[in-house]
KENU-236216 format. One record per residue (C-alpha): z, y, x; residue in one letter. Coordinates in steps of 0.02 Angstrom, whole numbers, padded with zeros to 5 digits, always signed. Each point is the difference from the previous one (the first is absolute). Layout:
ZYXa...
//
This chain:
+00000+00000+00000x+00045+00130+00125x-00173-00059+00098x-00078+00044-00150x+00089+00163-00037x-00048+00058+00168x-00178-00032-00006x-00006+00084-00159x+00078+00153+00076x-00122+00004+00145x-00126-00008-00120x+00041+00139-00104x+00048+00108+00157x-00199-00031+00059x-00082+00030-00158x+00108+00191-00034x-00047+00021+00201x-00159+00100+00031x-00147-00125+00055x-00053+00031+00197x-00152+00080-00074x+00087+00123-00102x+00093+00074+00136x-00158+00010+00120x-00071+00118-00144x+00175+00104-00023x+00004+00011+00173x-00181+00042+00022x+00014+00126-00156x+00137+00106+00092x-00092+00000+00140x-00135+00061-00059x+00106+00141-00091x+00076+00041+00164x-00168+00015+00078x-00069+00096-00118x+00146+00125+00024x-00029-00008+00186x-00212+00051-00022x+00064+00129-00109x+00113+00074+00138x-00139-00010+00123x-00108+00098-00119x+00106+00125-00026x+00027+00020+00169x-00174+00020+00032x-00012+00120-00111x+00164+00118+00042x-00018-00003+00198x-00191-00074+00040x-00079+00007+00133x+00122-00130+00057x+00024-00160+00117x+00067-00174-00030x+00146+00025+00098x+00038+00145-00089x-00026-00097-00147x+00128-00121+00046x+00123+00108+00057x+00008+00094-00158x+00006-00153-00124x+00097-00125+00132x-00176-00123-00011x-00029-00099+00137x-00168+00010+00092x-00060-00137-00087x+00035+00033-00149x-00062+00189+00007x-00158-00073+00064x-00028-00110-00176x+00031+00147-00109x-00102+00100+00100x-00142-00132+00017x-00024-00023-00192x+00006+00175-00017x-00135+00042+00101x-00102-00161-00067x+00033+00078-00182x-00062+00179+00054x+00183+00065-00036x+00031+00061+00200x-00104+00052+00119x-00002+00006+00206x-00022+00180+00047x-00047+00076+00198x+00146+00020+00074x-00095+00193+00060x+00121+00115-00050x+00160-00113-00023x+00137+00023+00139x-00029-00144+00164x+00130+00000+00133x+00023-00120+00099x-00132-00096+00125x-00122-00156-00091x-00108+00019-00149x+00069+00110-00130x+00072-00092-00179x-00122-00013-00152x+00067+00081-00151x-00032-00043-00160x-00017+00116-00163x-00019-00035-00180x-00171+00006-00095x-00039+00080-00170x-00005-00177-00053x+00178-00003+00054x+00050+00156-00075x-00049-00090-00148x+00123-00119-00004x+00112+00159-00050x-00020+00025-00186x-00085+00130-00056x+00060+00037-00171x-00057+00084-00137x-00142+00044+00085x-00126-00030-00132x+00113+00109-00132x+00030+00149+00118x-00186+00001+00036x-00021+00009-00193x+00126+00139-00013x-00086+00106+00120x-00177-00022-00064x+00066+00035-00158x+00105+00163+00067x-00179+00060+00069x-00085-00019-00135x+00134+00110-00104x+00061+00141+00121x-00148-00014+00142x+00024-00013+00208x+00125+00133-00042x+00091-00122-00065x-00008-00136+00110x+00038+00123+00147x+00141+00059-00076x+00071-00170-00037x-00015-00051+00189x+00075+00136+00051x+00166-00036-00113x-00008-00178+00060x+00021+00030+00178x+00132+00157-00032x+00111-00099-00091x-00012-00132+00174x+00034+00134+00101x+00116+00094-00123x+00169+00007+00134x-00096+00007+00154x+00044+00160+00067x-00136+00113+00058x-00014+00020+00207x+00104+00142+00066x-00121+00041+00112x-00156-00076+00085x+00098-00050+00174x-00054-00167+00047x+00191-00071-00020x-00031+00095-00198x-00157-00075-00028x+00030-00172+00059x+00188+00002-00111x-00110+00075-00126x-00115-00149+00010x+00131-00128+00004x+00074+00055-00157x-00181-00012-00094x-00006-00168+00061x+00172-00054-00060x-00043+00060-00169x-00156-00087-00014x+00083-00159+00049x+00131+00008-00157x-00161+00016-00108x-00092-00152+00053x-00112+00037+00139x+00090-00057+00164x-00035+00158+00097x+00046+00055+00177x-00005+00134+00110x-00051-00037+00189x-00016+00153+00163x-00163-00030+00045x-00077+00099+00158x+00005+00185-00065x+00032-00052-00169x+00071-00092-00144x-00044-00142-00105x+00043-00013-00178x-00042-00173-00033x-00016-00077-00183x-00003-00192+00031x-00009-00054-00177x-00059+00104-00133x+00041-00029-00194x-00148+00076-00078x-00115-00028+00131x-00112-00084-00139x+00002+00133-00113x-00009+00129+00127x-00171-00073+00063x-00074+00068-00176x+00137+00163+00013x+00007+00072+00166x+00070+00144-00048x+00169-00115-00005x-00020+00002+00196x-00061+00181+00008x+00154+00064-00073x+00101-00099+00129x-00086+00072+00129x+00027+00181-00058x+00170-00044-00047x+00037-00041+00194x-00075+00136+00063x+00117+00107-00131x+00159-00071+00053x-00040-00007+00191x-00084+00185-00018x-00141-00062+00133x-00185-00058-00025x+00015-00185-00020x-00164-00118+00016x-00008-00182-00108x-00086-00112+00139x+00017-00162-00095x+00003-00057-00189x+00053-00182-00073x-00109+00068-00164x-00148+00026+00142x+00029-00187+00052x+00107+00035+00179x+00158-00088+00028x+00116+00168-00047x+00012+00166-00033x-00012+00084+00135x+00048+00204+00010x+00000+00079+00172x+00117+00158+00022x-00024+00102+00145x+00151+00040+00096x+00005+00194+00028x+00050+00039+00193x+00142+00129+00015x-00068+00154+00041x+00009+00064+00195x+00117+00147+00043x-00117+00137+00074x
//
């Protein structure tokens, strides 16, 4: 009898446990999750602080090399990344210098774009009632009420300009459009990496337009857009000269 009880047991136990193939596709299932995460990290790496290199890759996400080298791999297989010339990008050191990788429009994609099809009906439909007039105005109250507590520059000193800058930047990152604000040469660098309405600012330029004036405005200097995401480039570029202080005669 006990025999008996104790076979049944071991028999119930096995059929409640999970077969050897379930658990290969739980286990495979959060995997999968996990890597999916992961690519998404990558990606928005790419897309926050590209032009950049595996190692820096790795560094920032704690991936090994390997595993950097997969994600990157079927990104640039899908057309989500890109390899970019390393002209341009800081080398030190002695050797060949590091490829660095950027993310595609294909990639940017991977970002919803939402509402894009409505807000494009909206502003046909604004046109059509109150003219350009109207659609300039409405760009222009977009992008003021981004920049609504950025404080104009104090002065066009290159330490003013470049704070100045900074601050544009930060308030175009709380709205969506993971900007930055780099010294480059005699200049500075407003860069939009992503860009919200790039879709329906590829029909409305006057969206970008207004940003532009808007940063010239606030920095109180001639500012030139370089770059576009709605033109197809990888960002939004805006350079800002960097006004030298004036020589003591």
């Amino acid at each position: 009898m006990k025999t008996d009880a104790t076979r049944r047991a071991k028999k119930e136990s096995a059929a409640r446990a999970p077969s050897s193939a379930a658990t290969a596709e739980i286990a495979s299932s959060v995997a999968g999750h996990h890597e999916g995460r992961t690519r998404a990290a990558v990606v928005k790496l790419l897309l926050e602080e590209g032009p950049v290199t595996a190692s820096e890759i790795g560094t920032r996400l704690g991936l090994s090399a390997a595993g950097v080298r997969r994600h990157l791999d079927a990104l640039l297989e899908s057309g989500e990344a890109r390899e970019v010339s390393a002209a341009g990008t800081r080398h030190r050191g002695r050797g060949r210098p590091a490829k660095h990788f950027q993310i595609t429009a294909k990639g940017r994609g991977r970002l919803v774009h939402a509402y894009d099809d409505l807000a494009g009906a909206a502003m046909r439909q604004l046109r059509e009632v109150g003219g350009e007039s109207a659609i300039t105005d409405f760009a222009r109250r977009r992008v003021q009420s981004v920049v609504a507590d950025v404080t104009p520059a104090a002065d066009q000193s290159p330490e003013g300009l470049e704070a100045t800058a900074g601050a544009i930047a930060d308030a175009f990152t709380d709205a969506g459009f993971a900007a930055s604000a780099r010294r480059i040469g005699s200049g500075v660098q407003i860069c939009q990496h992503h860009c919200p309405v790039s879709h329906v600012a590829e029909e409305f330029p006057e969206l970008c337009d207004a940003e532009e004036e808007a940063f010239a405005q606030l920095l109180g200097t001639h500012v030139q857009r370089l770059a576009t995401i709605a033109n197809g480039d990888c960002a939004c570029t805006t350079h800002v000269p960097l006004v030298p202080p004036a020589v003591p005669k």
